[in-house]
N, C-alpha and C positions, 0 to 999 in steps of 0.2 A: 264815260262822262267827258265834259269840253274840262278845256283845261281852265274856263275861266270859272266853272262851277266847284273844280279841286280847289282852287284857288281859293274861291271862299269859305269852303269848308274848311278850311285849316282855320279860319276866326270861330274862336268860343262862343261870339255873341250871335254867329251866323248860323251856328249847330244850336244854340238856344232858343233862338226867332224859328227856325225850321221843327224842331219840337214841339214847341208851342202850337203852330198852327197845325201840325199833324195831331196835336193831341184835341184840337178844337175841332175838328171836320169827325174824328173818331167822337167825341161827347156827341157833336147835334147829331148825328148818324143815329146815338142810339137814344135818343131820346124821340129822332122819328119816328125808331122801327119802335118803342113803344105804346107811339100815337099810332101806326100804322095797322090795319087789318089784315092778318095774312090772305086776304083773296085780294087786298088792292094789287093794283099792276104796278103800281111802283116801288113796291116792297122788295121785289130783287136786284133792281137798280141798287134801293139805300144799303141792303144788306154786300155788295159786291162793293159799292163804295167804301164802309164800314170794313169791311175785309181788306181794302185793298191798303186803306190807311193803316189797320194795324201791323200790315204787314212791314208797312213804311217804316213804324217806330222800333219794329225787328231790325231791318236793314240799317238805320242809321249808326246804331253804333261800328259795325264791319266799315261803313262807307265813311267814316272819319277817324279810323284808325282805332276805334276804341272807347273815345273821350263822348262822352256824351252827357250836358248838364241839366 
């Protein structure tokens, strides 16, 4: 990570803005794959998107030391 993105993870309101929108990309994600049909082509797209976010809101607590609001 750059040192100017540690930088703002040490702000509470910067680890709370960053949840937020990871938990917002994880909600529409599945609210596509419910509209979506498992033979559209773009269901692996949302679903790997959907993945990739939740995995984000795994990572976030390690990547901030902990504190996560």
């Amino acid at each position: 990570m750059s040192d100017e993105l540690i930088a703002a993870l040490r702000e509470p309101r910067a680890v709370h803005d960053l949840k937020n929108h990871i938990c917002i990309i994880v909600g529409f994600t599945e609210l596509l794959l419910q509209e979506c049909a498992a033979e559209d082509p773009r269901r692996s797209d949302i679903e790997e998107i959907h993945k990739s976010a939740q995995a984000a809101l795994r990572l976030l607590p390690a990547a901030v030391g902990g504190r996560v609001e």
